[in-house]
C-alpha positions in Angstrom: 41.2 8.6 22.1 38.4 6.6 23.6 36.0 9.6 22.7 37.1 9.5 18.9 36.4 5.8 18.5 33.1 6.8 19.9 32.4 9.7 18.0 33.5 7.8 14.9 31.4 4.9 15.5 28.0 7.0 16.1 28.7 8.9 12.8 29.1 5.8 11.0 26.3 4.3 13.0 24.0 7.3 11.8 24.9 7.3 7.9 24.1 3.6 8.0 20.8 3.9 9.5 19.7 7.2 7.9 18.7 5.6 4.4 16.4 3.4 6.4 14.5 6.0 7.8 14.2 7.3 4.2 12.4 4.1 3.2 9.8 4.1 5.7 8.3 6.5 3.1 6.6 3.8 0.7 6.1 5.4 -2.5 2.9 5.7 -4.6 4.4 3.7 -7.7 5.2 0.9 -5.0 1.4 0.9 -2.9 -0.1 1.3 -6.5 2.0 -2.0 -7.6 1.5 -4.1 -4.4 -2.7 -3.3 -3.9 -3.1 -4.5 -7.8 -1.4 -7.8 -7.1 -3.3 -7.9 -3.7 -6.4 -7.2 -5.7 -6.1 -9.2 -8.9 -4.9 -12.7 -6.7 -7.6 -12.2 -4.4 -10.4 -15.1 -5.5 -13.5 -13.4 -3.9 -12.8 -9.9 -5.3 -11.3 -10.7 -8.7 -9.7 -7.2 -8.8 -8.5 -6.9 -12.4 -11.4 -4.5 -13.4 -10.9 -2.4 -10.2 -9.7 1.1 -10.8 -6.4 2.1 -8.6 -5.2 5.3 -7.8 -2.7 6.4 -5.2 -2.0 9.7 -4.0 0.9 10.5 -0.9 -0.5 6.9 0.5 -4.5 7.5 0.0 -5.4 4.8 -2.4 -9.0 5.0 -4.3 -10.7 2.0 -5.7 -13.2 2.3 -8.2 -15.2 0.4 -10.4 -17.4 -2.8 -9.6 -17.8 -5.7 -7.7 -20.3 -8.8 -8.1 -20.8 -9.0 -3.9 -21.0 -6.9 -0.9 -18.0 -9.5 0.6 -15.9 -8.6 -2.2 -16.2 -4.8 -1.9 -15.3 -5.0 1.6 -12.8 -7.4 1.4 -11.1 -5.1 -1.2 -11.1 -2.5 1.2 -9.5 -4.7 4.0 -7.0 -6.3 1.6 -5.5 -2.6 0.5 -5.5 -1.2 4.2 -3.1 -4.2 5.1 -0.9 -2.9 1.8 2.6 -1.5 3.3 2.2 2.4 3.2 -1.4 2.7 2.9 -2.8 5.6 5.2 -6.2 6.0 3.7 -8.8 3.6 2.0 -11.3 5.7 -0.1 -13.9 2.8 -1.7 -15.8 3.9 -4.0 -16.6 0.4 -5.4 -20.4 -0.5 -6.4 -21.7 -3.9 -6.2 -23.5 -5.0 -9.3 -24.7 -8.4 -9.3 -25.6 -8.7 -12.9 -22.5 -8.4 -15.7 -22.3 -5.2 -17.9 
């Protein structure tokens, strides 16, 4: 009888606990959404012209930035993004406005 209970509660125990371990997986849609707000509210890199792209947790930036601090600090802000395994920065710093 004992070893029912048991049984029972591991079972239960596992089917609770197995959709967690399905949202460790963050998904693109999700990193692409939280390294634009990152991005955008950050006041050194001004990220609203910044191209994102996210593929299987590899996130590319693109575009251009006024400083060398705000190209690296875009890089540092999205590695700190939830789900993020790579940081490709392709940003250019270009001092003077298109």
């Amino acid at each position: 009888m004992k070893t029912a209970i048991v049984t029972v509660g591991l079972v239960l125990a596992l089917a609770l606990l197995a959709p967690l371990g399905a949202q460790k997986n963050t998904s693109d849609d999700t990193i692409y959404d939280r390294v634009r707000m990152k991005l955008v509210s950050d006041t050194v890199v001004q990220g609203g012209a910044i191209e994102v792209t996210v593929e299987n947790g590899s996130v590319t930036l693109k575009g251009r930035v006024r400083t060398d601090k705000a190209k690296e600090k875009a890089e540092k802000l999205v590695k700190g993004v939830k789900g993020v395994k790579a940081v490709n920065n392709q940003l250019t710093v270009s001092r003077t406005p298109e």
